[in-house]
Backbone and ligand atoms as CSV (ligand in chain L), in Angstrom:
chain,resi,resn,atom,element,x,y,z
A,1,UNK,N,N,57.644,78.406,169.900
A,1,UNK,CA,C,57.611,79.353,168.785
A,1,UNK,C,C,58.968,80.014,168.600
A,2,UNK,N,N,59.468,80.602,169.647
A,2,UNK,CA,C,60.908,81.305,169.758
A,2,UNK,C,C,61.687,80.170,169.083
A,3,UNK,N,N,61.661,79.244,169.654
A,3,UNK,CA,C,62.953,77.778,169.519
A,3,UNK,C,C,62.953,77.793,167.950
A,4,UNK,N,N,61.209,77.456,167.179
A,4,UNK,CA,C,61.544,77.260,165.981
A,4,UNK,C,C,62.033,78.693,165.002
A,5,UNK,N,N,61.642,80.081,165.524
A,5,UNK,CA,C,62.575,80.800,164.521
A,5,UNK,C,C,63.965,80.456,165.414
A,6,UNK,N,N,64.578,80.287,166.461
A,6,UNK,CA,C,66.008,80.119,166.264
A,6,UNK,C,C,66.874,78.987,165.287
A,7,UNK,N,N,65.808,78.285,165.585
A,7,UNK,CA,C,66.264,77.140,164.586
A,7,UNK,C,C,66.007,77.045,163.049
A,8,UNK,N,N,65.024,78.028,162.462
A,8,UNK,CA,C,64.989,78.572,160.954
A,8,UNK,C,C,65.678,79.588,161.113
A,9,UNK,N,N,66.360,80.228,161.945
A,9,UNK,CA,C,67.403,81.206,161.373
A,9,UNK,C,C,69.014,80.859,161.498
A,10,UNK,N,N,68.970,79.845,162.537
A,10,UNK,CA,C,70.377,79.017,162.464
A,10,UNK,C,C,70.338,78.090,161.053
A,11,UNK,N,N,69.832,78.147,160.955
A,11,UNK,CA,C,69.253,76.627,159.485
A,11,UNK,C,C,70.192,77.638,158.067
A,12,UNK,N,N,68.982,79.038,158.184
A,12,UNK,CA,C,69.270,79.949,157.111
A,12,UNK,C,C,70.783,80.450,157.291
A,13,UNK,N,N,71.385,80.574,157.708
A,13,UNK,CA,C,72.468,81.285,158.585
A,13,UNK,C,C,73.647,80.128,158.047
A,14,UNK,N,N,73.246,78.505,158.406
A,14,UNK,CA,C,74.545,77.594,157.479
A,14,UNK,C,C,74.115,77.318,156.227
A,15,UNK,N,N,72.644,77.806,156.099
A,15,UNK,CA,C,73.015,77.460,154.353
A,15,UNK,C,C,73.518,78.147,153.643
A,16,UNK,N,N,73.701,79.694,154.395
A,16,UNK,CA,C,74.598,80.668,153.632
A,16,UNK,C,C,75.530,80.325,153.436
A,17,UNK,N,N,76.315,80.252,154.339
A,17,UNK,CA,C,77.602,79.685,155.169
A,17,UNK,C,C,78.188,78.835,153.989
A,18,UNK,N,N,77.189,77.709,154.002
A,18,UNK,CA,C,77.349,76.557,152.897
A,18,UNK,C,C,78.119,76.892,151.408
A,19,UNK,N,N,76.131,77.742,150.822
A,19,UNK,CA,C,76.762,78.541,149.465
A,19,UNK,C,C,77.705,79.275,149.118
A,20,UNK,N,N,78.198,79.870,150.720
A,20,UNK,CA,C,79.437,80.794,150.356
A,20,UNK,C,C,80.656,79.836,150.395
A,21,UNK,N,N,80.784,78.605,150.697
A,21,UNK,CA,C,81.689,77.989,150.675
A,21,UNK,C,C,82.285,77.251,149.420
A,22,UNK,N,N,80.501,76.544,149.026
A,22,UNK,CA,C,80.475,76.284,147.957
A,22,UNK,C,C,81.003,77.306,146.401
A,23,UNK,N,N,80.346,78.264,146.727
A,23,UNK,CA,C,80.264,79.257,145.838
A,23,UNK,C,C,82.185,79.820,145.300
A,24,UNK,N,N,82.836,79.568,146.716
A,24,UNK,CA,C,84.047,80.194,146.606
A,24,UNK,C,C,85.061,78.798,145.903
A,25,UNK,N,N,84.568,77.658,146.586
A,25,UNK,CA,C,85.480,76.401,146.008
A,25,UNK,C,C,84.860,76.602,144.497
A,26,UNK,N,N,84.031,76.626,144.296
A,26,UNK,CA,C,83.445,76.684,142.495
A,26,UNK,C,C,84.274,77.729,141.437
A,27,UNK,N,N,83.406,78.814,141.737
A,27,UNK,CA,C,84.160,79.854,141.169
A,27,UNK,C,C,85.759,80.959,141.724
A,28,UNK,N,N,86.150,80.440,142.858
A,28,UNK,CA,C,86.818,81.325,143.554
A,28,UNK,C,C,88.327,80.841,142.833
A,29,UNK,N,N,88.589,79.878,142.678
A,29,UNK,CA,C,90.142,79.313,142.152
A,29,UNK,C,C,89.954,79.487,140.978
A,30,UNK,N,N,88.705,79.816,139.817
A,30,UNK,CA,C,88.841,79.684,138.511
A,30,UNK,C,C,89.224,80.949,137.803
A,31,UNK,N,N,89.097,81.594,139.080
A,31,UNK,CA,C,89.473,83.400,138.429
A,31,UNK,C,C,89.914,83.373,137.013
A,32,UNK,N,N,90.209,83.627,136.161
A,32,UNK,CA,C,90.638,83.716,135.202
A,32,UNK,C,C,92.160,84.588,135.521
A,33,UNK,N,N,93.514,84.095,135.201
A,33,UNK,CA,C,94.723,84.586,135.670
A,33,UNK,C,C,95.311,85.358,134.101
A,34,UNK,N,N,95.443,86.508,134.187
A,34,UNK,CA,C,95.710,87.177,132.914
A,34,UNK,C,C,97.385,87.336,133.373
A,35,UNK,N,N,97.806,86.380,132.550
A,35,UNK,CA,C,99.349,87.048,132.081
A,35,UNK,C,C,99.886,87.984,131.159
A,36,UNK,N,N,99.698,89.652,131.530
A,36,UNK,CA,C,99.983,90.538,130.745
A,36,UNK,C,C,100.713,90.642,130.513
A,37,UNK,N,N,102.370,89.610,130.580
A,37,UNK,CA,C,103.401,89.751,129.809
A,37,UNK,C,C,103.349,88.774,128.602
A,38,UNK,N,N,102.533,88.113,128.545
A,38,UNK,CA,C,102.416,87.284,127.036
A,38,UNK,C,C,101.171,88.021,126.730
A,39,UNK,N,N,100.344,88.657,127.015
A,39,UNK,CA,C,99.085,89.294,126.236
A,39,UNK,C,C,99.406,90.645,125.352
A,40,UNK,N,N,100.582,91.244,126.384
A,40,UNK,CA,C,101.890,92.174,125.715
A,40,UNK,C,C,102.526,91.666,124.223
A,41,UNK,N,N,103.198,90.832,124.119
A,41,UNK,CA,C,104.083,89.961,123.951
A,41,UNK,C,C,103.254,89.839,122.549
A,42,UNK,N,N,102.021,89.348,122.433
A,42,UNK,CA,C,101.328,88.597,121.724
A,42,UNK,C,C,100.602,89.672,120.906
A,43,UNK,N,N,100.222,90.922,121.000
A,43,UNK,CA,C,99.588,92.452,120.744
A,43,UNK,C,C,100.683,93.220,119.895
A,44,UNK,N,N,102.178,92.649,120.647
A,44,UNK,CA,C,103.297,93.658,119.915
A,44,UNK,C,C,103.969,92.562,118.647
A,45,UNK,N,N,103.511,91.126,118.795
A,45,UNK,CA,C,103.891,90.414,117.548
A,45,UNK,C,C,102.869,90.795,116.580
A,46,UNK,N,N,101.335,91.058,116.848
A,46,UNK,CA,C,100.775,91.688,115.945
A,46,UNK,C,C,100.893,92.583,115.079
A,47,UNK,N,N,101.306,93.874,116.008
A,47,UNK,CA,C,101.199,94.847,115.176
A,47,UNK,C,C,102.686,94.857,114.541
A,48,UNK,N,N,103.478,94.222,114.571
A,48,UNK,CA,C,104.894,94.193,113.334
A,48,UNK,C,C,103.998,92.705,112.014
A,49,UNK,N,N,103.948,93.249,110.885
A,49,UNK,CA,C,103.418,92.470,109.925
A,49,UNK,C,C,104.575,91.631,109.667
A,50,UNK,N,N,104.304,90.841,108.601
A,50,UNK,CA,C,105.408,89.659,108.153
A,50,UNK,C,C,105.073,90.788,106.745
A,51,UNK,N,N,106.481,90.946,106.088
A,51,UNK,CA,C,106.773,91.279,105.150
A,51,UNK,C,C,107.288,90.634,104.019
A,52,UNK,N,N,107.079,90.741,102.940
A,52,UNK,CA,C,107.714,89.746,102.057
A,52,UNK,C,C,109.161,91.078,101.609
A,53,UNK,N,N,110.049,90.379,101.134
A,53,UNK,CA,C,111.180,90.590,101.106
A,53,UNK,C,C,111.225,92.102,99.665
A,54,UNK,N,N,111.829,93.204,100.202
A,54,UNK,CA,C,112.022,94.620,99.028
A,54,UNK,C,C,113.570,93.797,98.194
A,55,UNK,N,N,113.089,94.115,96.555
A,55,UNK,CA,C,114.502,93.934,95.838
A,55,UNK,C,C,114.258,94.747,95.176
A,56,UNK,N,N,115.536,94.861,94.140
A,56,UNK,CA,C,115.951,95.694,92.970
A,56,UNK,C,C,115.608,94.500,91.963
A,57,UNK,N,N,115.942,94.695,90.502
A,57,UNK,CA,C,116.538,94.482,89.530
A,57,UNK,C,C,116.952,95.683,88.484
A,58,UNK,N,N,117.168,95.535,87.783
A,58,UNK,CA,C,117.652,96.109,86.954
A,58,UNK,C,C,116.914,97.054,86.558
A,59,UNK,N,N,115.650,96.914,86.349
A,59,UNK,CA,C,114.599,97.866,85.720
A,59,UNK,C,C,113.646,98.464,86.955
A,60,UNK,N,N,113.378,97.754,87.876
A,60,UNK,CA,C,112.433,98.071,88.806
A,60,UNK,C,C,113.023,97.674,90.552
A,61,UNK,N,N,112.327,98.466,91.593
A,61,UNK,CA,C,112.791,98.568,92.992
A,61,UNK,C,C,111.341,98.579,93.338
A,62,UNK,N,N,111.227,97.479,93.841
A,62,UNK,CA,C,110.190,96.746,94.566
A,62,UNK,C,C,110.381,96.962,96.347
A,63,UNK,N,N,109.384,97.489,96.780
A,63,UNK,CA,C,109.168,97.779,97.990
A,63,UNK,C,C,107.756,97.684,98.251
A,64,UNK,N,N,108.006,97.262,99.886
A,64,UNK,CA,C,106.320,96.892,100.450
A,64,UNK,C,C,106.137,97.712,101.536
A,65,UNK,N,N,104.989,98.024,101.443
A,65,UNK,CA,C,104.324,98.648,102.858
A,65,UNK,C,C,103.077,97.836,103.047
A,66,UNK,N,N,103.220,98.167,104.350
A,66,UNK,CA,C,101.951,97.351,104.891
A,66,UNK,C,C,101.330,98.478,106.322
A,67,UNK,N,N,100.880,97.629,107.551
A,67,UNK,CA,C,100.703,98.724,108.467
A,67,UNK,C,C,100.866,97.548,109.918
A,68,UNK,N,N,101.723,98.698,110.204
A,68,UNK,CA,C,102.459,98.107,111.813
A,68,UNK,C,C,101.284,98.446,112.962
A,69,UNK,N,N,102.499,99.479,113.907
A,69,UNK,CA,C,101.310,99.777,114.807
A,69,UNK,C,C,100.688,101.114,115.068
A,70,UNK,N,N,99.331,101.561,114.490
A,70,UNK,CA,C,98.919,102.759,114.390
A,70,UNK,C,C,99.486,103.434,113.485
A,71,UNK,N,N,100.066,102.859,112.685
A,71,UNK,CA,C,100.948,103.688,111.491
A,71,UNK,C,C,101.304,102.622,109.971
A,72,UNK,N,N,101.938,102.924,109.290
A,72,UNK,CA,C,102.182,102.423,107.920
A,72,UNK,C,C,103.132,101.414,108.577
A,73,UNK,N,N,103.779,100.737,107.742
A,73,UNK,CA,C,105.188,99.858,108.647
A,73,UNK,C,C,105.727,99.160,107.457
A,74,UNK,N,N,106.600,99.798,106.640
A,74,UNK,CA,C,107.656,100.152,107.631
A,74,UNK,C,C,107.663,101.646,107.396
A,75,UNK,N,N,107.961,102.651,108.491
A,75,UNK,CA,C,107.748,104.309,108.047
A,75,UNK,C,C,109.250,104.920,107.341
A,76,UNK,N,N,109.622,104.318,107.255
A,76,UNK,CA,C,111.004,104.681,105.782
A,76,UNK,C,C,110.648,103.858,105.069
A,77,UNK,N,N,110.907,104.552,103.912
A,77,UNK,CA,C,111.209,103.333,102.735
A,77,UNK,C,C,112.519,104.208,101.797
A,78,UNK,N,N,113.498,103.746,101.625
A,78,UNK,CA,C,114.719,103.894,100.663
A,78,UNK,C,C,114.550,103.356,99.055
A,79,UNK,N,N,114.517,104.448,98.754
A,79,UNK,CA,C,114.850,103.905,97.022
A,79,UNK,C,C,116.234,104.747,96.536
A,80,UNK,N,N,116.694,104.730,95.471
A,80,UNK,CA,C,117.209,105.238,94.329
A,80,UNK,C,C,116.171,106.160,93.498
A,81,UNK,N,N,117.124,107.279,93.225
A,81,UNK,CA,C,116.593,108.398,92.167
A,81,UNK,C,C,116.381,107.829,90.709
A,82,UNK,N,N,115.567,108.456,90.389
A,82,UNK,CA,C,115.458,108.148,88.525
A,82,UNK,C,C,115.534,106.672,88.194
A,83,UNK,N,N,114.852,105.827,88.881
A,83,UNK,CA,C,114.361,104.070,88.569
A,83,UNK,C,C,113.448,103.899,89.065
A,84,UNK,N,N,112.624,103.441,88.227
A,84,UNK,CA,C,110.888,103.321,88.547
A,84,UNK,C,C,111.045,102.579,90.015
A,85,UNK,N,N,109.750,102.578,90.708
A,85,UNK,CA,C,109.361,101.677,92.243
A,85,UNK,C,C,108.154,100.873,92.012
A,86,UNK,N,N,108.238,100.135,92.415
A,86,UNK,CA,C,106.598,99.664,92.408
A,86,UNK,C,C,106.557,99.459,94.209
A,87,UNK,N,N,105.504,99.931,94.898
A,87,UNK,CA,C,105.253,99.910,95.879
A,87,UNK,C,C,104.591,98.804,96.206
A,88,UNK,N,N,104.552,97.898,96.492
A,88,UNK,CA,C,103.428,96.879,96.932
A,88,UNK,C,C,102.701,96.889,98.504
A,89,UNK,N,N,100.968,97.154,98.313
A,89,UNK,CA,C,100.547,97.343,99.437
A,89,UNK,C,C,99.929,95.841,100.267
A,90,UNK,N,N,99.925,96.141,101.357
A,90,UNK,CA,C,99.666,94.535,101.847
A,90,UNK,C,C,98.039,95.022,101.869
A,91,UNK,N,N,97.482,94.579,101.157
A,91,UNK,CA,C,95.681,95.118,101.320
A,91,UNK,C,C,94.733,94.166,102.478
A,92,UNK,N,N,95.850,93.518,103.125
A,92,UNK,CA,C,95.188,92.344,103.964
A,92,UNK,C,C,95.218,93.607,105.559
A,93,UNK,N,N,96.472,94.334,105.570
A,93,UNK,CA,C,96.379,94.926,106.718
A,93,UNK,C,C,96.372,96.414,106.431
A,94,UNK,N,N,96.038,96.973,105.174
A,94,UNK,CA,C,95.910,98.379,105.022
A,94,UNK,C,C,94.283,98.707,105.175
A,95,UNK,N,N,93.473,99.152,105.342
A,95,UNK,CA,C,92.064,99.283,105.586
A,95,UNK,C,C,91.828,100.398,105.461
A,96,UNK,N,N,90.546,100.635,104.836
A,96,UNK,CA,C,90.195,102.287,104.672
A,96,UNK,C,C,91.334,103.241,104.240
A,97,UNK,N,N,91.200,104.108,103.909
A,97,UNK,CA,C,91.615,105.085,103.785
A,97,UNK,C,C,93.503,105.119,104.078
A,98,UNK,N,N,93.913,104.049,104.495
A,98,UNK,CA,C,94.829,103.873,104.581
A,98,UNK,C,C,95.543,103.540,102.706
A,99,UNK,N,N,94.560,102.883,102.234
A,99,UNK,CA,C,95.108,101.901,101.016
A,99,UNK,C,C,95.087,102.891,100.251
A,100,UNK,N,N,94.512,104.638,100.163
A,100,UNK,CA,C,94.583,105.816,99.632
A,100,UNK,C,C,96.289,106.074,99.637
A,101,UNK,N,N,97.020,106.410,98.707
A,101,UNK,CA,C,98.632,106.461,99.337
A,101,UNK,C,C,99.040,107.695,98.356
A,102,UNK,N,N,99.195,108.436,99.412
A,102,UNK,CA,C,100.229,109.898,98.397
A,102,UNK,C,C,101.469,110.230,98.987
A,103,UNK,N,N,102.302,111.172,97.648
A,103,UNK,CA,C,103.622,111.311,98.092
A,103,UNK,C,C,103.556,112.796,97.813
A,104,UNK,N,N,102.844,113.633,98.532
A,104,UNK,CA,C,102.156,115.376,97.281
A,104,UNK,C,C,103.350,115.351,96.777
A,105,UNK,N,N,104.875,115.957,97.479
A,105,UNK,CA,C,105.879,116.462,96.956
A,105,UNK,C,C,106.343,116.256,95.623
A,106,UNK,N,N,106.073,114.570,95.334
A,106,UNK,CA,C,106.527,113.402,94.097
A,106,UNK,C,C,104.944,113.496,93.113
A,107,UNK,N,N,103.932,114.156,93.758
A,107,UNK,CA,C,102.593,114.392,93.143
A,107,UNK,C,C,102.365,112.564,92.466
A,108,UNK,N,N,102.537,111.884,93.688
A,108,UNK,CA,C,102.536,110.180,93.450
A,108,UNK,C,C,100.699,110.369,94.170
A,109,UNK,N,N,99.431,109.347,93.569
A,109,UNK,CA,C,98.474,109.436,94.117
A,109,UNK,C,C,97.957,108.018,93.605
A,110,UNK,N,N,97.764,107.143,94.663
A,110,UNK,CA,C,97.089,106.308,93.911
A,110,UNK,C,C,96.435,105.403,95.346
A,111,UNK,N,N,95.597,104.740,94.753
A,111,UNK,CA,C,94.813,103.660,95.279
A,111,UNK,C,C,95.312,101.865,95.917
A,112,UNK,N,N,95.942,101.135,96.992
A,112,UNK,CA,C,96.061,99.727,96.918
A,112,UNK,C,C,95.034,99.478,97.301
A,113,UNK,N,N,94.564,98.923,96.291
A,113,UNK,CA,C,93.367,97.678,96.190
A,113,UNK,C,C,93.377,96.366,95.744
A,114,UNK,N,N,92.646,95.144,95.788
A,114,UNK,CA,C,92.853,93.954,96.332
A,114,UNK,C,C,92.825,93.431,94.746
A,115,UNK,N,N,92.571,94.266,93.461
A,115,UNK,CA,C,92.957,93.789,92.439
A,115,UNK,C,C,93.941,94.433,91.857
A,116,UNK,N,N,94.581,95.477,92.476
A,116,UNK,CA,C,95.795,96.372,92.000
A,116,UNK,C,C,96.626,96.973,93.097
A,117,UNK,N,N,97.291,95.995,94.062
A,117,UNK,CA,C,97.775,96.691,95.304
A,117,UNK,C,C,99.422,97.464,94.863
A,118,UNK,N,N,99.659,97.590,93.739
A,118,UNK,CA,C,100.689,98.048,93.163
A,118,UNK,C,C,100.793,99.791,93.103
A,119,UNK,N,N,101.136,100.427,93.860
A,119,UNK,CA,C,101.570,101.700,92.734
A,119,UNK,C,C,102.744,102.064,92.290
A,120,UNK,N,N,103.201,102.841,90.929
A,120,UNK,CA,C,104.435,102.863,90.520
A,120,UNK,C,C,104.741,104.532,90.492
A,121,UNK,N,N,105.947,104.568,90.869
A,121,UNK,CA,C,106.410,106.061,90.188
A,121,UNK,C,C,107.697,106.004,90.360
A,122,UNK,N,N,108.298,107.611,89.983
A,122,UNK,CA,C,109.701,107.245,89.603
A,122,UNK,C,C,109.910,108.542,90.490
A,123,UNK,N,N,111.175,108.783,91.486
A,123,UNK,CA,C,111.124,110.141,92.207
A,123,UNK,C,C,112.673,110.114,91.392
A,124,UNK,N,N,112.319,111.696,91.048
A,124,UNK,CA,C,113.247,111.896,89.902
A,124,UNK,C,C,114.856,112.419,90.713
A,125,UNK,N,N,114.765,112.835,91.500
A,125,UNK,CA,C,115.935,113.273,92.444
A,125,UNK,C,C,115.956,113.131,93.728
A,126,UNK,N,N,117.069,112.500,94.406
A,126,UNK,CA,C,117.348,112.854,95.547
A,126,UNK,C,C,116.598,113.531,96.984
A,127,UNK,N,N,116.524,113.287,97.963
A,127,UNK,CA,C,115.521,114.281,98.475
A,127,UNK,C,C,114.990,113.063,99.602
A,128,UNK,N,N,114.096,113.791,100.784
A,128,UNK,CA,C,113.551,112.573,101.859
A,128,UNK,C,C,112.006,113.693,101.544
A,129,UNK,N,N,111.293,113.013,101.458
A,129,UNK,CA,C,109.633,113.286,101.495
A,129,UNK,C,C,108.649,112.497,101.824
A,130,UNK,N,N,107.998,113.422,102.451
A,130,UNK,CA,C,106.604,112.417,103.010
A,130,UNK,C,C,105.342,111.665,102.586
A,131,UNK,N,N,105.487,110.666,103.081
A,131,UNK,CA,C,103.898,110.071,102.350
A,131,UNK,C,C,103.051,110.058,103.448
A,132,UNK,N,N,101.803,109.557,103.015
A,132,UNK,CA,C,101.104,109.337,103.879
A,132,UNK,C,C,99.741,109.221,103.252
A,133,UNK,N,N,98.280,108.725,104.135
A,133,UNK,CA,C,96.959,108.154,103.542
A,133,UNK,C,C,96.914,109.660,102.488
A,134,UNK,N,N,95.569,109.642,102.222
A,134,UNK,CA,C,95.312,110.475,101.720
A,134,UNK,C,C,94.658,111.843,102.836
A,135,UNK,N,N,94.755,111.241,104.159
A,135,UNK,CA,C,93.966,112.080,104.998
A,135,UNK,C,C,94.906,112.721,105.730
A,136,UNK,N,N,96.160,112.109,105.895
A,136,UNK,CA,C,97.391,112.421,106.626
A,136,UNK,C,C,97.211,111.394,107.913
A,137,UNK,N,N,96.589,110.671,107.901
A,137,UNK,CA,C,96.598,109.854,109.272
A,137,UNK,C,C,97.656,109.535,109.632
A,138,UNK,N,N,98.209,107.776,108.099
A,138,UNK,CA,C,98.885,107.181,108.301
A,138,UNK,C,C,100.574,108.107,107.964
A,139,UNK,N,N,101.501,108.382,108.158
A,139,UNK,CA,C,102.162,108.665,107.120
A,139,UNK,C,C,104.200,108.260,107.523
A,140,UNK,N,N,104.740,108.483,106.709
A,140,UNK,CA,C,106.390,108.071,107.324
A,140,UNK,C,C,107.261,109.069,105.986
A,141,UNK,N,N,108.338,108.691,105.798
A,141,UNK,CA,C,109.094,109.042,104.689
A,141,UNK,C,C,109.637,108.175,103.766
A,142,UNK,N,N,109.975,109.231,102.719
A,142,UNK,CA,C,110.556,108.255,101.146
A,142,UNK,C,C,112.259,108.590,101.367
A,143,UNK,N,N,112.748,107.745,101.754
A,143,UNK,CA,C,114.572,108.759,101.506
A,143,UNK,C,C,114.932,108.330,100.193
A,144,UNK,N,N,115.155,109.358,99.233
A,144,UNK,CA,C,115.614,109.331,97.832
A,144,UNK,C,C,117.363,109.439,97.995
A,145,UNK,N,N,117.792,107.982,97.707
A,145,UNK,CA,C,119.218,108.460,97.545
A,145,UNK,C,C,119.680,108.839,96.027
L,1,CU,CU,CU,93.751,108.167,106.439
């Protein structure tokens, strides 16, 4: 009687043995290995957007915003005094309340939305002022040269 529990508990005792061996060759090398310098890397190429290119012409100064990281991007934007802007919003990465866009100082207020991501105004003088959502979340500056 003794002999056979020694021998059902030696039995139980390598099949542990076993599964833990097993268990560690299985799952033990598959760890999953996180390289947080490309998961870095790959998080901070995100949050800089691809921009399409700000010009002038003659009549109009075309500039884009979009949203970087935790914020608008780019948080300056440079124009010229007294020549209309058209702002172009990227509505692919502005969301909520972000696509709300005011300038109080320039009393600029308007909406980018996915059938009108445009707003226009003209800042009549000189001057650096702030924009931002309509909530103040997002916000950066206008430098009026
Ligand atoms: Cu907001």
């Amino acid at each position: 009687m003794e002999r056979t529990t020694l021998i059902k508990t030696a039995g139980m005792v390598l099949a542990v043995i076993i599964i833990l061996i097993v268990g560690w060759k299985t799952f033990g090398n598959s760890a999953p290995e996180f390289d947080w310098d490309r998961i870095l890397q790959e998080s901070e190429a995100k949050s800089i957007p691809t921009l399409e290119k700000d010009y002038d012409t003659s009549e109009v100064q075309v500039r884009h915003l979009s949203w970087g990281k935790l914020n608008y991007y780019p948080e300056t934007i440079t124009i010229k005094a007294g020549k209309k802007v058209q702002l172009v919003g990227d509505v692919e990465r502005l969301q909520g309340c972000f696509r709300s866009f005011t300038i109080p100082d320039l009393k600029v207020n308007g909406q980018f939305t996915e059938d009108n991501n445009i707003i226009e105004f003209t800042a009549p003088a000189p001057g650096t002022f702030g924009f931002s959502c309509s909530m103040g979340m997002g916000s950066g500056k206008l430098v009026v040269e």
